[in-house]
N, C-alpha and C positions, 0 to 999 in steps of 0.2 A: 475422432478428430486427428489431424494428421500431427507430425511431432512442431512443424512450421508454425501451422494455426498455435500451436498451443505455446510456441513461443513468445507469439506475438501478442497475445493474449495474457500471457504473464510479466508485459511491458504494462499492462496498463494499472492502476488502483487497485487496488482490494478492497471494495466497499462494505465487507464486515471487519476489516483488522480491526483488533482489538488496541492498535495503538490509533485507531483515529476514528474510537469510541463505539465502535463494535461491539455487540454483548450478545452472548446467548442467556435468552430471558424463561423459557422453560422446557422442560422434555419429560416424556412419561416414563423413562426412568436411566438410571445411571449407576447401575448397581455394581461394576466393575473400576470403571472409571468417568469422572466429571466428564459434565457437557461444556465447562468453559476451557477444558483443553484445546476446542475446535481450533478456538480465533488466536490459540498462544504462536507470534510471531517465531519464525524459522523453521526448521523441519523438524518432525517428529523424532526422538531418539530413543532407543533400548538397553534397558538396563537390566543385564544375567542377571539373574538372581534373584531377583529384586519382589518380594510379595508384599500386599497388605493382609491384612486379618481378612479383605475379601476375597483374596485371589490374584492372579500374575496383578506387579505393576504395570500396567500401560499408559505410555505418553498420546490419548485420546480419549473419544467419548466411546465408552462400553458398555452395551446392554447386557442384563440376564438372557441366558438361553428361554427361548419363548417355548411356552408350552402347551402356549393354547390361541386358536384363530387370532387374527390380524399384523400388526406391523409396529414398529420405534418409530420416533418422531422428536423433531426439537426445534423449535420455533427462535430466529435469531435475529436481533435487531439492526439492521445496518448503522456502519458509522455515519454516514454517508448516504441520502437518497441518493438512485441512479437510473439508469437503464443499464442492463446486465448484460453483458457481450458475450459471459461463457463464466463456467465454473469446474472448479477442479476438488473433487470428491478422495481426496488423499488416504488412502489406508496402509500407510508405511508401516512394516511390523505386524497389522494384522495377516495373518497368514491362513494359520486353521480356524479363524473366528471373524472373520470379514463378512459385510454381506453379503445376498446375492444380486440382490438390487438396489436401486435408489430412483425417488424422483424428488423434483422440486417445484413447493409452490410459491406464489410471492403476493402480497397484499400493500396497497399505495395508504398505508393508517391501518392500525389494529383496529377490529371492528367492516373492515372494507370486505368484499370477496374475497377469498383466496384464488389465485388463477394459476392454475401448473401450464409451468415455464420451463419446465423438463420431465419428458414423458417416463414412466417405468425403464429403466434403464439398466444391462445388466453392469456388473461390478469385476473388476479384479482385485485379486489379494495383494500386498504387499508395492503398491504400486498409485503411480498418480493416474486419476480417472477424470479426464478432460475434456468437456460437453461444449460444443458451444449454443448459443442459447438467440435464438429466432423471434426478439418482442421488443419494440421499441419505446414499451413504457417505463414511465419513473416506477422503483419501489422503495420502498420504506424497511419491509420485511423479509426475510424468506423462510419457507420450512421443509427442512429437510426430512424425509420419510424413508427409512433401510427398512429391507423387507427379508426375512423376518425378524433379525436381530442381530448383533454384531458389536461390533467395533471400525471407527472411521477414525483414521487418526489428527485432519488437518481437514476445514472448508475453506476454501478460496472463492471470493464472489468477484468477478472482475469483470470492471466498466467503467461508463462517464457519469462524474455526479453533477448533479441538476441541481444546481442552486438558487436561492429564491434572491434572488440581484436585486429586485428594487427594494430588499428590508435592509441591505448592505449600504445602498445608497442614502436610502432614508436615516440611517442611522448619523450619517455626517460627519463620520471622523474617520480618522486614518486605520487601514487592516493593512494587515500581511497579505498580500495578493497572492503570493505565490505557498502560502500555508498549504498542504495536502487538506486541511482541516473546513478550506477553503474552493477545494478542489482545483488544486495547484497540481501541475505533476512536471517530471523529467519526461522529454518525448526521446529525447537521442542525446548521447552522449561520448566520447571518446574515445571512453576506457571505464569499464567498472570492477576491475581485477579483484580487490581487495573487499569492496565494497557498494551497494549498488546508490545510485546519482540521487535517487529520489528518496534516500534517508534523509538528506538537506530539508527535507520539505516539510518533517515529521514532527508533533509538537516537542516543547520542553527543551533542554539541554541534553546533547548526547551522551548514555551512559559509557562509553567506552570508544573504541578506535571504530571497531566494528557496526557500531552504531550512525555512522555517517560515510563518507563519498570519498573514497581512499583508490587511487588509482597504480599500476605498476611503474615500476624505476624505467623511466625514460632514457634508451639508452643513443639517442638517436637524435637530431632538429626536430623543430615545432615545441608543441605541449599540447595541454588535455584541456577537454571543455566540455559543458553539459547547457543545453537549451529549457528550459523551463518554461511550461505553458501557463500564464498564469489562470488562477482560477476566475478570478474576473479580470477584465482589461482594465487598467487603469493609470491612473500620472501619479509618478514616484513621486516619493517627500525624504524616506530614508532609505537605510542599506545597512543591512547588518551582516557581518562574514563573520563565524565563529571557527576556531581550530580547536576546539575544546579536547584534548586527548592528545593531539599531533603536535610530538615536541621535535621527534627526530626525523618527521615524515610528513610537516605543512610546508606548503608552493611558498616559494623564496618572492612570487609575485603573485597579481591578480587586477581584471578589469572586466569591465560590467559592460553590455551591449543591449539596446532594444530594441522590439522592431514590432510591427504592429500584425505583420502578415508573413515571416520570416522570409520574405524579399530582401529588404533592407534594413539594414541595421545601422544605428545611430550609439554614438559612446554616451555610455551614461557614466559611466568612471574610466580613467586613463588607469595605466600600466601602477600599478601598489604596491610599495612592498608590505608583506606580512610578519606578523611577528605568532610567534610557536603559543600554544596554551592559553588562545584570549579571544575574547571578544572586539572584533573591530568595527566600526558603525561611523557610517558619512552619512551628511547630509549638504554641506556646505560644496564637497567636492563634485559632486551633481553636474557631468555638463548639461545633459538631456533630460527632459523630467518623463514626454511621452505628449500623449497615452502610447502604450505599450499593450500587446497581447501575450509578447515572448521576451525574454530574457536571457542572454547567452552570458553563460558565465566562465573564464579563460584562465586555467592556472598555469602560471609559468616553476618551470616546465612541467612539474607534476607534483603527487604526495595526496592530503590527504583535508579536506573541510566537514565538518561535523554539522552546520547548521548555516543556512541560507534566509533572510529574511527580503521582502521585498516590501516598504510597508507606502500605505498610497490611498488615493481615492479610489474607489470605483467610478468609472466613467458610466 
């Protein structure tokens, strides 16, 4: 895959992150290092020195040297149903113990077929290994198969997640529309210097600066703004902006924009001022309710928001 595709590809979801309930559920074995290192958010790191009583520390999943016919394998639960647009097989740090191959299969419910959705494929060491992926079905699962053993340091599943809308409906109260949890995401953004746009989306409170949407010192007119797809269309009720972390580095202002097809856009909040380390939440300031598909959010003139809430009906 070219380095372009794989950019773009790494704009979208990660439908195993282990922050939006991703889990690797088993493997036939793991005798160097864990199979839940896969889905640990950021990149893989190396640490000299570093041994257990089994052998080198590695920041991934690592098998025994195989010494008899067939292959590894480790079966992972999506956070996320989706259809899979392409997947990055990361082996950062493996070097003399990488595999030589990989494929992938994926199943819609454990119990279901498994159908590979990435043929034998070969591998490099130390490096990101970027597939894209030709099947325009939902899945639930994937399993990864290294042939004949190895170490992977990082999987990335990237795609659209397929949400089941009318139990969101039926349910009849207000969600976070634009939750990642929800299959919300950031489609474009300004500026993601510090930080990337679609930590906002991410459950929970952010643990640190780094954990949310931190943009570079503007040195220049205008300011910084990120679009939000939400994951169901729906009409606003609230609006939550957290700076949780950003005391010396949140937007001195902020305003909310909707639009249902990003043609046009309608204010759903005027020009705000922010205050550092808090949680801010309207409801009454609302000029626009919607329905809405998108969400542009505008900080004057830049710095740094931790968390993004859009809460609402599903339409």
């Amino acid at each position: 895959m070219t380095t372009e595709n794989s950019s773009v590809l790494s704009e979208l979801p990660d439908l195993a992150s282990a922050r939006i309930g991703g889990k690797v559920l088993s493997a036939n074995d793991e005798f160097f290092a864990p199979k839940e290192n896969l889905l640990k958010p950021g990149k893989a790191v190396f640490v000299e020195g570093k041994y257990t009583s089994r052998g080198k520390w590695m920041d991934g999943w690592e098998t025994r040297r195989r010494r008899t016919p067939g292959f590894d394998w480790c079966i992972v639960r999506l956070g996320l149903r989706g259809i899979i647009r392409g997947v990055n097989v990361d082996t950062s740090h493996f070097l003399g113990n990488y595999p030589e191959h990989c494929s992938i299969e994926a199943c819609d419910g454990l119990g279901a077929p498994w159908i590979e959705i990435l043929p034998k494929s070969p591998l490099k060491g130390g490096s990101d290994n970027v597939f894209g992926i030709q099947n325009a079905q939902a899945w639930t699962h994937v399993r990864l198969n290294i042939y004949p053993d190895g170490g992977v340091a990082r999987l990335r599943v990237y795609g659209d997640a397929v949400l089941d809308v009318a139990k969101l409906v039926k349910a009849g109260r207000p969600v976070d529309l634009a939750a990642a949890l929800n299959g919300g995401w950031v489609v474009e953004s300004s500026n993601k210097f510090f930080g990337a746009p679609s930590n906002m989306l991410m459950p929970g409170r952010a643990k640190n600066m780094g954990d949310g949407w931190e943009t570079r010192r503007r040195r220049g007119p205008g300011y910084d703004w990120a679009i939000v797809r939400l994951g169901v269309p729906g009409t606003l009720e609230e609006i939550e902006v957290d700076t949780n972390h950003f005391k010396g580095n949140y937007p001195d202002r902020l305003s909310l924009e909707g639009s249902r097809s990003m043609e046009q856009w309608a204010e759903i909040l005027p020009e705000t001022k922010l205050k550092p380390h808090k949680r801010h939440f309207f409801k009454k300031e609302i000029r626009s309710a919607g329905p809405f598909g998108f969400v542009r959010i505008n900080i004057f003139p830049d710095g740094g928001i931790s968390r993004l809430r859009i809460y609402g009906r599903p339409a």
